[in-house]
C-alpha positions in Angstrom: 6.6 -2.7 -1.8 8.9 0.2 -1.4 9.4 3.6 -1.2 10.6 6.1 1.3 7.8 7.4 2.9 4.2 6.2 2.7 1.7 8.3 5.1 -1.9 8.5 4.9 -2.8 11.1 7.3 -5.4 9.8 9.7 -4.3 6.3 10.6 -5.2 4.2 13.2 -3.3 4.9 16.3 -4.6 4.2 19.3 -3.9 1.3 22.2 -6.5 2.1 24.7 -10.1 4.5 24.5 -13.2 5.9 26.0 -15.8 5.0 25.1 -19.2 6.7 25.6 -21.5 5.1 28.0 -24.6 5.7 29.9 -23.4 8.6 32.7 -20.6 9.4 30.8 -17.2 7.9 29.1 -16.2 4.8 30.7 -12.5 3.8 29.9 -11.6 0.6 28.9 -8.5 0.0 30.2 -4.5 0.0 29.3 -3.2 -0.9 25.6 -2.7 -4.8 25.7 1.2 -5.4 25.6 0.0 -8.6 23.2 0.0 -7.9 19.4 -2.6 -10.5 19.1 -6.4 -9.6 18.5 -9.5 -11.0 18.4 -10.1 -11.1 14.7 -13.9 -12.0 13.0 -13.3 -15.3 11.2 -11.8 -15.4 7.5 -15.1 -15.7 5.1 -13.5 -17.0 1.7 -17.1 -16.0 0.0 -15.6 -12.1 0.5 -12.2 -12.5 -1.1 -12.8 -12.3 -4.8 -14.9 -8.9 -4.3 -12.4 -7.3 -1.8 -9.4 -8.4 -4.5 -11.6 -6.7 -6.9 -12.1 -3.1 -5.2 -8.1 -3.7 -4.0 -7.2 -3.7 -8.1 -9.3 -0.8 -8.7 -8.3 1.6 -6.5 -4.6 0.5 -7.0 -4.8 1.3 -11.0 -7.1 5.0 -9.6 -4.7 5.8 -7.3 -1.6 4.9 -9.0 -2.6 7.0 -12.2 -3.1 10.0 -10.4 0.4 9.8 -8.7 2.2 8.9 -11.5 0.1 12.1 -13.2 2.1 14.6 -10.8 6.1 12.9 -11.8 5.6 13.0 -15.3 9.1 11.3 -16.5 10.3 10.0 -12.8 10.2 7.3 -10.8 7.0 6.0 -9.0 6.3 3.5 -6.4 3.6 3.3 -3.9 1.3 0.6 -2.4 -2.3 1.2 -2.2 -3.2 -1.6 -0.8 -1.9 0.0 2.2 -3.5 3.3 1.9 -6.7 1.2 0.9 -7.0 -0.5 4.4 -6.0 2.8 6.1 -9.2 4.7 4.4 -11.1 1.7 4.5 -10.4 1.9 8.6 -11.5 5.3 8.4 -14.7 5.0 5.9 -15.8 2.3 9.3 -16.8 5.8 11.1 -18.2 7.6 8.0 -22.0 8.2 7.0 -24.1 10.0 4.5 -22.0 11.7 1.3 -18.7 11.6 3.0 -19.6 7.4 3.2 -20.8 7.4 0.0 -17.8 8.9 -1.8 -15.1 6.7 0.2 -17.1 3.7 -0.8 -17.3 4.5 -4.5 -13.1 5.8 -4.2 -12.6 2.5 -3.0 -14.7 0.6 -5.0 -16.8 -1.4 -2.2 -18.8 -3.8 -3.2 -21.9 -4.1 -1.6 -23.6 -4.7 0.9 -21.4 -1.1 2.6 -19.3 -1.1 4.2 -19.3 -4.7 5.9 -18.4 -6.3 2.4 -15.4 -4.4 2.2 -14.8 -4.8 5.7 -15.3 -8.2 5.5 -12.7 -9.0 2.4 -10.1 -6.7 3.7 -10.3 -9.0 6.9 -10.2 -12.0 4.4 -7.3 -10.9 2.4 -5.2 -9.7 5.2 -5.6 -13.1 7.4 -5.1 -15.1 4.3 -1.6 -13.6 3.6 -0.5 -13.6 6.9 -1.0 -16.9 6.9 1.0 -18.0 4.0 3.7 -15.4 4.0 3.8 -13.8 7.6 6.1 -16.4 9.1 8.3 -16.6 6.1 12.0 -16.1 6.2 12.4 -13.7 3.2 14.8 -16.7 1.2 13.1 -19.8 0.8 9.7 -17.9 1.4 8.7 -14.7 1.1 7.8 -12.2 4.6 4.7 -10.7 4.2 3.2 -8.3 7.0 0.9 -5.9 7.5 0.0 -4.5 10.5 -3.2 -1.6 11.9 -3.3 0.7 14.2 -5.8 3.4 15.8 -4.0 6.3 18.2 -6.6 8.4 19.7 -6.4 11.5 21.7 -6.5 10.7 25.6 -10.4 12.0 26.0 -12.0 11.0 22.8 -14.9 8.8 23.2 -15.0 6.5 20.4 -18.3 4.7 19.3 -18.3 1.4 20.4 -19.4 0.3 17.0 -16.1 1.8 15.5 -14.1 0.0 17.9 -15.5 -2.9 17.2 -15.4 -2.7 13.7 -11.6 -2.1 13.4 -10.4 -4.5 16.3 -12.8 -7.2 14.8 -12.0 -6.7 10.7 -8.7 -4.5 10.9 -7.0 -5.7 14.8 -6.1 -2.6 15.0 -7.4 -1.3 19.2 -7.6 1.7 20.5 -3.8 3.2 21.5 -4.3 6.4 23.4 -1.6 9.3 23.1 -1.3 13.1 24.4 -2.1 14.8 21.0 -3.3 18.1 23.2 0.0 18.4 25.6 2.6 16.3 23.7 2.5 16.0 20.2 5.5 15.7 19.5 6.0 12.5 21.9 2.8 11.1 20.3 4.2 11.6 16.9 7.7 9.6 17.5 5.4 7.2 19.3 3.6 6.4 16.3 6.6 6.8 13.7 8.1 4.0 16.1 6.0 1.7 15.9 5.6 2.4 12.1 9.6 1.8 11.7 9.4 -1.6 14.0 7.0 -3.0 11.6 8.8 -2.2 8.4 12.3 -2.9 9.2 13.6 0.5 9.8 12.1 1.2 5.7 9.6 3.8 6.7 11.6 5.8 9.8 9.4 9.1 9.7 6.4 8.4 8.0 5.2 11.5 10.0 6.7 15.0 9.8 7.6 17.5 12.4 4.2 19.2 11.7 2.0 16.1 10.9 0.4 16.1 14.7 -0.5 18.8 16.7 -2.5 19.6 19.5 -5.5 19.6 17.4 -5.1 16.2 16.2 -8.0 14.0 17.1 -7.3 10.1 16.0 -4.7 9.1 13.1 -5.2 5.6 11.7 -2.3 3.6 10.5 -1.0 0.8 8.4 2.6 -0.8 7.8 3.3 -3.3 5.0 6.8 -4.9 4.8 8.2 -7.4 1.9 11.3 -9.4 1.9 11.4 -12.2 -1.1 14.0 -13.8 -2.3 13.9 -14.6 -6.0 12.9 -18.0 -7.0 15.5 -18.2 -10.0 18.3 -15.7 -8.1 20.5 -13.7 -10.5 24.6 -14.2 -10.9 26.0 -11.4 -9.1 29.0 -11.9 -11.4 27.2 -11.4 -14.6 25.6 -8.1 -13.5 27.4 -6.1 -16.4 26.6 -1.9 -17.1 24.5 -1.1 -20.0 22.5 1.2 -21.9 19.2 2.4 -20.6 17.2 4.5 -23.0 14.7 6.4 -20.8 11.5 8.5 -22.5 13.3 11.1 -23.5 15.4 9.3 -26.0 18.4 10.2 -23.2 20.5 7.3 -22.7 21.7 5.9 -19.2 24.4 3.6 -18.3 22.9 1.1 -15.5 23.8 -1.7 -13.7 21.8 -4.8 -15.3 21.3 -7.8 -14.1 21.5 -11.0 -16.4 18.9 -13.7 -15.5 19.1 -17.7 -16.1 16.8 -18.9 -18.9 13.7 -20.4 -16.7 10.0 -20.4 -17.0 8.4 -17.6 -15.7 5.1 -16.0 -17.1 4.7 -13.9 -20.1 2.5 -12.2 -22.0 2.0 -9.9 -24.8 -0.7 -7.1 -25.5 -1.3 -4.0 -27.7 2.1 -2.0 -27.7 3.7 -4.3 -24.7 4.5 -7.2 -23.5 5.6 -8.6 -19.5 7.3 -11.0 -17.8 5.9 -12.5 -14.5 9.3 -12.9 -12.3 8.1 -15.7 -9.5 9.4 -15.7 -6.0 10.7 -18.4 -3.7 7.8 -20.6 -3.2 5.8 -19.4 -6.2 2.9 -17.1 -4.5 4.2 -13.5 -4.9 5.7 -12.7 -8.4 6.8 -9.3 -9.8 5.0 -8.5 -13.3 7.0 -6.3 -15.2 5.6 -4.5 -18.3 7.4 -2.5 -20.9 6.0 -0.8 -24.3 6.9 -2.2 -27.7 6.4 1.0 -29.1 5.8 4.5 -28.5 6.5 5.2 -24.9 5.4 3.9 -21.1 2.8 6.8 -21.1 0.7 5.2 -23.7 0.9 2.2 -21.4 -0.3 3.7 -18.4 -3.2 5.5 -20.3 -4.7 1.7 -20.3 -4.3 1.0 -16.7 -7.4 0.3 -14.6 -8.6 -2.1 -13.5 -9.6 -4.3 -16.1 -6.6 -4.4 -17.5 -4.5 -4.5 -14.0 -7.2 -8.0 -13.7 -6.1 -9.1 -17.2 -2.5 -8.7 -16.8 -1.9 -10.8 -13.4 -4.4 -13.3 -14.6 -2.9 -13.8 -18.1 0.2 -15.1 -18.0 1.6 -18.0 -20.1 4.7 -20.1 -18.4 7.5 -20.3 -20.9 11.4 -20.2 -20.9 12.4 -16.6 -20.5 16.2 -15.0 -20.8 15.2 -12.1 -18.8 17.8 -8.7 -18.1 16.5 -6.4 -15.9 18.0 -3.3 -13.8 19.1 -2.9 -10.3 17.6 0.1 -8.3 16.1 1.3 -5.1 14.1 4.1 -4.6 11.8 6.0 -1.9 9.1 8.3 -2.1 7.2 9.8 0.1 3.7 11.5 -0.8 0.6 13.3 0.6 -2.1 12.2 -0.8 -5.2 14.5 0.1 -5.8 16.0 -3.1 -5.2 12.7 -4.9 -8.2 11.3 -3.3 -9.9 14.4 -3.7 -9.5 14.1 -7.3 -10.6 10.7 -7.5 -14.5 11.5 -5.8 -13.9 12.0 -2.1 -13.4 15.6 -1.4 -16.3 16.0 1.4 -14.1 14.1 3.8 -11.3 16.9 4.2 -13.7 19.7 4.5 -16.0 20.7 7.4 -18.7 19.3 5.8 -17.3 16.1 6.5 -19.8 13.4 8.7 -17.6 11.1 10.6 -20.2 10.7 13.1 -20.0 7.2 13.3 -16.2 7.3 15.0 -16.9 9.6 18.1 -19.3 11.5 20.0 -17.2 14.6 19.2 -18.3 16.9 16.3 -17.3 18.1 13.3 -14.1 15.6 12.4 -13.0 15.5 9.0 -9.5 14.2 7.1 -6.6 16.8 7.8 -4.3 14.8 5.3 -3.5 11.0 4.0 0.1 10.3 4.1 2.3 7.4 2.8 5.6 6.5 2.2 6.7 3.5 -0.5 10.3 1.8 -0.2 11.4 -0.6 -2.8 15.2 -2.2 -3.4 15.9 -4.5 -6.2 18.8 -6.5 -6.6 20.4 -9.8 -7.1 18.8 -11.7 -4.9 15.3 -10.3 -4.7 13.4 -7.7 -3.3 13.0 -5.7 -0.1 9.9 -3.4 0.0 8.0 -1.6 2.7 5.3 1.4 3.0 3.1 3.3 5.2 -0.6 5.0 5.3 -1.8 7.6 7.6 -5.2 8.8 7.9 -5.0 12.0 9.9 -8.6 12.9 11.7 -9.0 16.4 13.3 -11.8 19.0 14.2 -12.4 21.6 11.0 -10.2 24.3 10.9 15.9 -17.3 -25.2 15.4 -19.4 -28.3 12.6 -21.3 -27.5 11.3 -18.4 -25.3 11.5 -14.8 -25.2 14.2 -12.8 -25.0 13.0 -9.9 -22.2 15.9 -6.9 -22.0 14.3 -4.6 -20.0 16.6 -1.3 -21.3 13.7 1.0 -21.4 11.4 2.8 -18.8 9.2 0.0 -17.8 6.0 -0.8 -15.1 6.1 -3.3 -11.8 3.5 -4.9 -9.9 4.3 -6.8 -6.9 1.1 -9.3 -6.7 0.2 -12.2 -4.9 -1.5 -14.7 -7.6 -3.7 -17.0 -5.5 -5.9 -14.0 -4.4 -4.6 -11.2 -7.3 -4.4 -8.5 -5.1 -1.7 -6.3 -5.9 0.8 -5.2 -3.0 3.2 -2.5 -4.8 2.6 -0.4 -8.4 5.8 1.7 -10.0 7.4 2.9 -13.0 10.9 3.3 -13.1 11.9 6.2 -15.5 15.9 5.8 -14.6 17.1 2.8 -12.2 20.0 5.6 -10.8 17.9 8.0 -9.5 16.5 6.6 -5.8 14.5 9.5 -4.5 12.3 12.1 -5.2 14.0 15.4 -7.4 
């Protein structure tokens, strides 16, 4: 749901790996050309829990991004960047465990339960939305990866861990001699599975020869509105961003259908469904003061209460066009949040390799999100980088004023994409 560029700096990307074994590593043979893995079983008893630590790192996370654009546009999708530090957290122990866990708000017993869920989540999606069309119903995909450096031995536990729970294997690439190669490599495969959305998640100096393993994870969204708006009745008008400036934007006049709403203390939203009725858009906007007092409430209690609170009723709803991109690195963010041992040398990811002293060199991700007509197109991208140390009988909803999104799924309540758009014009980062 999305935004430029989504990168979360040690992803999985690998397709083949060592492995350590008695005499020495043993290798376990060439990447699979098949995209299929063998995935541990779909426990249902895991969902609610994972759906649970999903919404509270969304709301964390989201939070401290918007904290650095004060008065612009925001859009990223932690869900993504959830399941590319929850693939890393697999190969964590002591502090640096314990601080991912409570950064992603695993529930217990850690990490299997996390694990578990994520697994849960990701298989139950993919099996309503992955084989959708985008029109009649949505297309929903996500998609893991491990690269690894050509002589890493990975723990077999590790391996197992994110083929079985993540079905992301081992895809070995020349970090040492041809970094460069590796990193168009795994920006490839990241554009392939996000419909050319994310292009370059990783930048020129993202991977060098120092690189050890970068975990990865692509999300791509194409829904078609289930009520469509008139392309003819899409009229310019007044947008009156926080600043009391006023912007002339292209707004798109909906028909008068039921849809979810729901009012609380100083705003009210509108749940705007998608073809087939499982993904929605939640839209919030303030009723007074401004969209900063709004996000000051956001966690997750109140993300739960939002996408679980909705009323149908008949709603005229008017809501801008836009598209925007942004890109972001995200290591101090999760620094912030309680996890700062993992990007210093302090940092135990013991459990991944036999090689010492790994730790986080940076988490990237990249959020694409266009709006229109017709519905929406969204995509993003996480890296986890690893290296050595160094109407009148409804509401009326006109949304002409700086305003929240949340692109959920209702069956399960996780939420896929999180913005604020300040001014529907503006499609990048300043």
């Amino acid at each position: 749901m999305v935004s430029r560029r989504s990168v979360l700096r040690a992803v999985p990307l690998a397709a083949a790996a060592l492995t350590a074994a008695p005499g020495g590593p043993r290798w376990l043979g060439p990447p699979s050309t098949s995209t299929a893995v063998d995935r541990v079983p779909a426990d249902p008893a895991t969902m609610q829990a994972a759906a649970t630590a999903v919404s509270g790192f969304t709301a964390d996370l989201y939070r401290t991004v918007a904290a650095t654009r004060a008065g612009g546009n925001v859009v990223c999708a932690p869900y993504s960047v959830g399941l590319a530090l929850a693939m890393t957290r697999a190969g964590a122990s002591s502090t640096t465990a314990d601080e991912m866990d409570a950064v992603l708000h695993a529930p217990h017993p850690r990490p299997r339960a996390l694990d578990s869920g994520l697994n849960t989540v990701e298989q139950t999606l993919a099996g309503r939305y992955q084989d959708g069309d985008g029109v009649k119903q949505p297309r929903l995909t996500t998609a893991n990866a491990l690269w690894t450096r050509l002589d890493l031995c990975l723990r077999p536990g590790f391996r197992d861990a994110l083929a079985g729970y993540y079905g992301a294997t081992p895809r070995p690439v020349d970090f040492r001699r041809a970094p460069e190669v590796a990193r168009q490599e795994i920006n490839t495969w990241v554009s392939d599975r996000t419909n050319a959305k994310i292009p370059e998640l990783l930048q020129p100096d993202a991977v060098s020869p120092n690189t050890s393993l970068i975990l990865t994870n692509a999300i791509y969204l194409k829904a078609a509105w289930k009520y469509p708006f008139t392309v003819a009745t899409t009229a310019v008008a007044p947008f009156t961003r926080d600043d009391g400036t006023v912007v002339d934007v292209p707004i798109m006049r909906g028909p008068f259908d039921r849809m979810g709403y729901l009012e609380g203390d100083g705003w009210r939203a509108v749940d705007v469904p998608y073809a087939g009725d499982g993904l929605a858009m939640a839209i919030v906007m303030p009723t007074r003061d401004d969209l900063t007092a709004v996000e000051a409430s956001l966690d997750a209690t109140w993300l739960g209460a939002l996408l679980t609170g909705f009323r149908i009723t008949d709603v005229e709803l008017r809501l801008p066009r836009w598209t925007f991109r942004l890109p972001a690195e995200l290591g101090a963010a999760l620094s912030s949040l309680g996890m700062p041992t993992a990007f210093t040398s302090q940092a135990d990811f013991s459990g991944m390799s036999t090689e010492p002293a790994l730790c986080i060199d940076d988490v990237v991700h990249e959020t694409f999100i266009a709006v229109d007509e017709k519905g929406t197109e969204a995509a993003a991208a996480s890296a986890v980088i690893v290296r050595p140390p160094s109407i009148p009988q409804g509401p009326q909803f006109f949304v002409n004023r700086p305003f929240l999104y949340v692109i959920h799924d209702r069956l399960t309540g996780v939420p896929l994409f999180l913005g604020r758009v300040h001014d529907p014009l503006v499609n990048g980062p300043a």
